[in-house]
C-alpha positions as CSV (number, residue, x, y, z in Angstrom):
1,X,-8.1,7.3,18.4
2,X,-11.6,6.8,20.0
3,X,-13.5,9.9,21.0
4,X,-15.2,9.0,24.5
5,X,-16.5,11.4,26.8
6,X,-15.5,10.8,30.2
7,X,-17.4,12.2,33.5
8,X,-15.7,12.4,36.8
9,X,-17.3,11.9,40.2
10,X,-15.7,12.5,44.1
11,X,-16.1,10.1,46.3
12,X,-14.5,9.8,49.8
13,X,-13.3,5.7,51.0
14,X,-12.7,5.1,54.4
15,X,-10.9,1.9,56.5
16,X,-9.7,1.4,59.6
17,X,-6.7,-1.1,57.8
18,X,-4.7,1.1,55.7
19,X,-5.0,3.7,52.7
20,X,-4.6,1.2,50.1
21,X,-8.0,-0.1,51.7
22,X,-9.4,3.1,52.0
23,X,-9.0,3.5,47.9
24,X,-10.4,-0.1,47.4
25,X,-13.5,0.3,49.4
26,X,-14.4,3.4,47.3
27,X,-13.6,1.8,44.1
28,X,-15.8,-1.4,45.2
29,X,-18.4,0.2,46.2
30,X,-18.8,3.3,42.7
31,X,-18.3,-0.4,40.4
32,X,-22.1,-1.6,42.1
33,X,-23.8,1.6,40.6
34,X,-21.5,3.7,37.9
35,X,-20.3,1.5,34.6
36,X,-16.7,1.9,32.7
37,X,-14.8,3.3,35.5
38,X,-11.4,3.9,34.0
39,X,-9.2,5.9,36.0
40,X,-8.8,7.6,39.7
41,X,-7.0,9.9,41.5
42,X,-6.0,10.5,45.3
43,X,-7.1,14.0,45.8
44,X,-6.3,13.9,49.7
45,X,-5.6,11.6,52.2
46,X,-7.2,12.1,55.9
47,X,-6.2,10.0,58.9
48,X,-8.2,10.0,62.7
49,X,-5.5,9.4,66.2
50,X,-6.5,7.7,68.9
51,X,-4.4,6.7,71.9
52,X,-1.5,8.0,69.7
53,X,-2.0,6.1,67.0
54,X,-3.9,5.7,63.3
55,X,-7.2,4.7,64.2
56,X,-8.7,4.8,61.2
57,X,-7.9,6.8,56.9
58,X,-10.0,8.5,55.0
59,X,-9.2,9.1,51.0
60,X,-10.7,11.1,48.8
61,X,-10.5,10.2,45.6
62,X,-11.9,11.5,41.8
63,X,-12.8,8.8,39.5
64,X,-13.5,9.1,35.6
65,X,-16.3,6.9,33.9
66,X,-17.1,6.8,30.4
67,X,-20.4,8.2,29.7
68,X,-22.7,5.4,27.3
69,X,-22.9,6.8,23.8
């Protein structure tokens, strides 16, 4: 069994398609800047209404990294 050490950071994705969107945006945008992302987590999900319908989601989300040894 390996002994990583694993850091977790909260970020918050946002689309005006659809929460599956919302979680990929954040994702896409951590894997520019943080290495070895393993793992995330929907924390909450947020949602703006306009005209009665879903305008746009917002997702907040925690994501572990393995720290570099």
């Amino acid at each position: 069994m390996s002994s990583n050490v694993y850091k977790k950071i909260e970020l918050v994705g946002s689309s005006s398609v659809s929460i599956e969107d919302a979680i990929e945006n954040a994702i896409t945008k951590a894997s520019k800047t943080v290495r070895a992302l393993r793992w995330f987590e929907v924390i909450e999900t947020r949602g703006d209404i306009a005209d009665g319908k879903i305008s746009h989601w917002q997702v907040t989300l925690k994501i572990g990294f393995t720290l570099d040894e």
